[in-house]
C-alpha positions, 0 to 999 in steps of 0.5 A, a space after each residue: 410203498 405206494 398204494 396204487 402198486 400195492 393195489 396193482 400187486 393184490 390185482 395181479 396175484 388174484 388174476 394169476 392165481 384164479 384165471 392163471 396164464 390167461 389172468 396174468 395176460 389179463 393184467 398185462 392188457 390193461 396196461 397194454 390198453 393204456 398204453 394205446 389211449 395213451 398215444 391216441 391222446 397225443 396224437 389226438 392233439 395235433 391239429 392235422 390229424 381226425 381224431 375219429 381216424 385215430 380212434 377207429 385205429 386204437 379201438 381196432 387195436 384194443 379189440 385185437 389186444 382184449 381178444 387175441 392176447 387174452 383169448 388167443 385166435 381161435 374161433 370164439 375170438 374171431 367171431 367176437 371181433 368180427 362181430 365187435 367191428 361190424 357193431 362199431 362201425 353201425 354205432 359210428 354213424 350215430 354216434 358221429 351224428 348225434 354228437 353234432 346235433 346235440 352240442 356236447 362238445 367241448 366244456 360245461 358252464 360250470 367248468 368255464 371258471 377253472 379254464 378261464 385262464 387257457 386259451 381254448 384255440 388250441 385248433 382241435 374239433 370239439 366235435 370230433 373228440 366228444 365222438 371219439 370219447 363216446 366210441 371209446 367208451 362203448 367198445 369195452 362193453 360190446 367186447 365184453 358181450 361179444 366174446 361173453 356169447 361166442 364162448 358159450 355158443 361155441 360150448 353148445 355146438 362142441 357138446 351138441 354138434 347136431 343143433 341146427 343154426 335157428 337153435 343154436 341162433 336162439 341159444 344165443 339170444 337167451 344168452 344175452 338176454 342175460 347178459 343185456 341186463 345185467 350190463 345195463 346195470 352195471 353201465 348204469 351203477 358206473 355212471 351214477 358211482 363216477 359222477 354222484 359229487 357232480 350230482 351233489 354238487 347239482 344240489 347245491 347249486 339248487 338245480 331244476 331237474 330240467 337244468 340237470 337234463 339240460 347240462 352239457 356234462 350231464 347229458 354227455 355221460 348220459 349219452 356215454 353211457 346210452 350208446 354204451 347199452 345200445 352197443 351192447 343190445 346190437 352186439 347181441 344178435 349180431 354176434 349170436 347170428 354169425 356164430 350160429 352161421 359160421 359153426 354149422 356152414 363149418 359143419 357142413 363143410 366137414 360133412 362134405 369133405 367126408 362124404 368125397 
């Protein structure tokens, strides 16, 4: 039997038997979400298409899959994908304008060998792809906070429903104060533990530190991962914010139906 289906066969039975029918939606998602990169890939490598469109749209669908599949609609989810929609479109802007100045597209000096037998006129902006990696990138971490602060939230409300929306605000907060360091480490340790043979190989090459900062695929994980962290810090307020408004105004709302 081959060891990639043994391994998916141990990750399922372990979901289902911790997280039951939500960790067997859990597993069923991440082939759901391959499936959406999937097509977003080849549809990325037709010339007329933007591959920023594309990738909005599958970050979309991947928000909706991770959220409403798993999670089902409820207030928590929706809050998260709001919250998750309204970081990544503040990200996009920098993310987009970053990747223009600081020349990250396309492939490093030491890849040029093993491409050197392809054409590289393959009519697809370079530009455009290295900020569809990078938003790719940050969306599982910022939907992974957002739903780790809406869920919590809504806890505290539901078993404090007198709190008032600067506390339950600030509640929030300290949850993410929490979870920010937390998932800086581990964006941080899922680089180094991807990319440590290149930093070998770096060694071997008998790079400067200045050359290794100044690689093009060096700088383009680092990059990854940087907005990555700043995703997940303006996710945090942003989601903390609107559950806070949105639990009390509902509140208030049901105060005055009764009171009529």
């Amino acid at each position: 039997m081959n060891v990639l289906l043994i391994l998916a066969i141990i990750l399922f039975v372990l979901m289902a038997l911790i997280g039951g029918s939500k960790g067997a939606r859990s597993f069923l998602a991440l082939f759901f979400n391959f499936a959406v990169l999937f097509v977003s890939v080849i549809i990325m490598t037709i010339p007329s298409t933007n591959p920023i469109y594309i990738t909005v749209i599958a970050c979309i669908v991947i928000s909706c899959i991770n959220l409403f599949f798993i999670n089902e609609v409820n207030t928590k989810t929706i809050i998260a994908f709001v919250s998750t929609m309204i970081t990544s479109v503040i990200l996009l802007f920098f993310i987009v304008l970053v990747t223009e100045t600081a020349m990250i597209q396309g492939f490093g000096e030491e890849e040029v060998e093993e491409l050197s037998i392809f054409s590289l006129h393959i009519g697809v902006d370079f530009v455009k792809i290295a900020a569809s990696v990078i938003i790719i990138s940050t969306i599982g971490a910022i939907i992974d906070v957002a739903i780790s602060i809406a869920s919590p939230m809504r806890e505290i409300y539901y078993h404090n429903p007198t709190i008032t929306r600067k506390s339950l605000f600030l509640s929030g907060l300290s949850i993410g104060k929490d979870i920010l360091g937390t998932s800086a480490n581990t964006l941080f340790f899922a680089f180094f533990g991807s990319y440590l043979a290149l930093l070998i190989w770096f060694k071997d090459l008998a790079y400067s530190a200045s050359d290794i900062v100044n690689s093009k695929i060096f700088s383009a994980e680092l990059i990854n991962i940087l907005f990555a962290g700043i995703g997940v810090a303006l996710n945090i307020p942003i989601t903390a914010l609107i559950t806070a408004y949105y639990l009390t105004k509902k509140r208030k709302s049901e105060e005055s139906v009764k009171h009529i």
